[in-house]
Residue, then its C-alpha position, 0 to 999 in steps of 0.5 A: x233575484x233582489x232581495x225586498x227592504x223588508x227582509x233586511x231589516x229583519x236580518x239586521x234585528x236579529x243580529x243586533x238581539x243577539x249582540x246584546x245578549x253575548x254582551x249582557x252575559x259576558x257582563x255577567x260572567x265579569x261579575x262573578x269573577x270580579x266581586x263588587x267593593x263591599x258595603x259599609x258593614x252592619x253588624x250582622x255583616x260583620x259578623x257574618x264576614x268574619x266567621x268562616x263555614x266549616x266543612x267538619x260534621x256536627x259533633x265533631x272538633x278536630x283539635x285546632x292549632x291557634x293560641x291566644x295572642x299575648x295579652x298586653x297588661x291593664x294599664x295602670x290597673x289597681x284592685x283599689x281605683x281602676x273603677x267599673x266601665x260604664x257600660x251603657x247599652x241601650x239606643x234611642x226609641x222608637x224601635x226597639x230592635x230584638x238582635x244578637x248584636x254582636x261586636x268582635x272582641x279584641x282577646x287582650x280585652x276577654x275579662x275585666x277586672x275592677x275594685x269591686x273584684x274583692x265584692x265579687x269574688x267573696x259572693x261567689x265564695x259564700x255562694x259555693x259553699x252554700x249552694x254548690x252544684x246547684x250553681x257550679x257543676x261540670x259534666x263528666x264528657x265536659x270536664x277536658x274543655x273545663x280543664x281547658x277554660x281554667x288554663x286559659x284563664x290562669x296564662x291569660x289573667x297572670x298576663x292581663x293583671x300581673x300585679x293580682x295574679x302571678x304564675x305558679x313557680x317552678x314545673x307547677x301550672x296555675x297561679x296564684x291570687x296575690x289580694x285573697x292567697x287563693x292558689x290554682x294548682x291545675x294539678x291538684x284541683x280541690x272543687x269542680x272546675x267550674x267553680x275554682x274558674x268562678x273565684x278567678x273572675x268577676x264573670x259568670x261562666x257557661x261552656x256549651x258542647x255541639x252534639x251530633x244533632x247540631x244542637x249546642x247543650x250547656x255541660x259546665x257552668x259556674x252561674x252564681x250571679x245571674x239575678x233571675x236565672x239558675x243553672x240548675x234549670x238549665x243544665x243540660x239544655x239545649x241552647x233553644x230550649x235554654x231561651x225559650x224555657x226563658x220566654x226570650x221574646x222573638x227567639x223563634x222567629x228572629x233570633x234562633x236560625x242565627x245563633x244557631x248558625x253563629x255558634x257552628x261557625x265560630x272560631x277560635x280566633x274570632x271571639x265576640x261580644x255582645x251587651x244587654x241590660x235590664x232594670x232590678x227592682x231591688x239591690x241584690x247582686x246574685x239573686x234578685x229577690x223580687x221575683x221570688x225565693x231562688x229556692x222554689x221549684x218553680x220561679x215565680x218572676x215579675x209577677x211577685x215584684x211589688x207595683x212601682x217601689x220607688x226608684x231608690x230601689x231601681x237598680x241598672x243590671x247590665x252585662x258584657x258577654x264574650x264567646x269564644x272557642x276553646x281551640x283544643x276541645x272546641x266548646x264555646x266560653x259564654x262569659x257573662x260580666x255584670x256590672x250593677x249600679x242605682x238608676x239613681x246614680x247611673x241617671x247623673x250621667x250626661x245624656x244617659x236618663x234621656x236616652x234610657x228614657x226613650x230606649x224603655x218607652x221603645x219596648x214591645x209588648x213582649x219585650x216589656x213582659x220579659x224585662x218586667x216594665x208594668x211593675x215599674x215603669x211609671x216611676x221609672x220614666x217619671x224619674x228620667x224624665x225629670x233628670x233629662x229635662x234638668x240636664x237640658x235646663x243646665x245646658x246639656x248640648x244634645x248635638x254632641x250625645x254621638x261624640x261624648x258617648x257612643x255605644x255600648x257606653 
């Protein structure tokens, strides 16, 4: 019985289906074993390659074995000359972009000290014995990991700056501030240690402690140079209502699930940094007069701020936050460095009144509620414009912005 032409095609079509589809899902399968070369890194992928998930329950920190490598010592470092690092960190508009902005931190690089560091370290004193724990204050469940900080901080500093700090002799733990005679015996702590950790550094200081719920609470901190925030009204706080209580634009709907997610995975070999900025309409390091007494109940904000002062009165407030984990209790270290300058010294900088100029202009309506822009922007702007158009009449070589001065700087 012959077999009719018609049948064998179809023979032949059903056989060439079903090759394709062994070849299309062994394809498959080679992909999955065999991962693809990645991608040049964002910053939220870089942050999330180097962070590793962690099986252990939320609340819960089985003490970990990792030590700080050894910090290599400032070079050429003095309390007199060694001048602040000129954090710059904002981007040209048009898009102002609300992120974490993460970056990871070299642990050689933690703090840093400069020739303002006698500044400093005398408001924080003076703010201590006047407000106490009102700006420094510990948890009693928080006080192992603010044990914990300061001997990290004492070996590291002793390291990291050996011709300010040098350790204590003999079987004694603590060091010894050669410029002030301050002397950290972690054996015989005289204040609460958040505040013996304040007079060490330049930075303000936060723990934050996972709880069970998974939430982060701030249980220790030493606040004493935020500007516009007190730790009294934070303390305790979980890390949400933190920013929300703040109006930190966009928190709920970009920023939350990720910090979140970055605070439980974060370990203490992967310490990272991030930069912010904001404009000041006044002079004050520690508290910013303008938007109110530091001493009601309620702040008032930028709605207290006088309408366009001039812009000798316009300070450039930027800050360097590292976090990282303590290895024995598992808090996270929130180290907040301020650097402080007048707009109209920061604007003598090449490049710098160009790109803060478009970097303003790129704001949102909520971010320009937050950082208090309609109380001084018109003179703001008025001004920048008018340094970047005299830096570009000078001869300023626009193309080369990228190699002279990349960000954060």
């Amino acid at each position: 019985m012959a077999i009719e032409p018609i049948w064998v095609l179809r023979g032949l079509a059903l056989l060439l289906i079903a090759i394709w589809g062994i070849h299309k899902a062994l394809t498959e399968l080679q992909k999955r074993r065999k991962p693809t070369s990645p991608a040049s890194p964002t910053p939220s992928k870089t942050t999330n390659a180097i962070l590793k998930a962690s099986p252990r329950q939320p609340g819960t920190w089985p003490p970990s074995s990792f030590r700080r490598p050894t910090a290599a010592p400032y070079p050429d470092w003095s309390l007199e000359h060694t001048k602040p690092l000129p954090y710059r960190p904002f981007r040209y508009g048009p898009k102002y972009n609300v992120t974490m902005g993460l970056r990871p931190m070299d642990w050689t690089e933690w703090i840093e000290l400069d020739n303002q560091f006698l500044k400093f370290h005398n408001d924080k004193k003076r703010r201590i014995a006047e407000r106490g724990s009102r700006c420094c204050r510990t948890a009693p469940e928080a006080y192992p990991a603010a044990l914990e900080l300061l001997e990290e901080l004492s070996t590291y500093l002793c390291e990291r700056y050996p011709s300010l700090y040098q350790p204590l002799t003999g079987s004694r733990r603590g060091c010894t501030n050669q410029a002030t005679g301050d002397v950290l015996d972690l054996d015989h702590l005289t204040m609460d240690p958040m505040a013996h950790a304040a007079l060490l550094v330049q930075d303000d200081l936060a723990l934050m402690f996972e709880q069970p719920d998974g939430q982060y609470r701030l249980l220790a901190g030493s606040i004493l140079l935020a500007g516009f925030w007190r730790l009294e009204d934070k303390f305790g706080m979980p890390l949400s209502e933190i920013h929300t209580s703040g109006e930190v634009p966009q928190f709920r709907e970009k920023l939350e699930k990720g910090m979140l997610s970055f605070f439980r995975r974060l370990q203490p070999e992967k310490p990272m940094l991030r930069n912010n900025y904001f404009i000041q309409v006044d002079d004050e390091l520690a508290w910013s007069p303008s938007i109110g007494s530091e001493d009601l109940p309620e702040l008032e904000g930028w709605k207290a701020a006088e309408w366009n002062r001039a812009v000798e009165h316009h300070w450039f407030r930027s800050e360097r936050q590292s976090l990282s984990r303590l290895p024995r209790t598992g808090a996270v270290v929130f180290t907040i460095r301020t650097y402080f300058h007048p707009i109209t010294e920061v604007a003598r900088e090449p490049y710098v009144p160009g790109r803060l100029a478009s970097a303003v202009r790129s704001w949102g309506d909520d971010v320009s509620r937050y950082k208090g822009k309609e109380r001084y922007g018109e003179v703001l702007l008025q001004y920048l414009d008018g340094m970047h158009e005299k830096q570009v009449a000078e001869g300023l070589d626009l193309s080369r912005e990228e190699e002279v001065r990349a960000y954060p700087y």
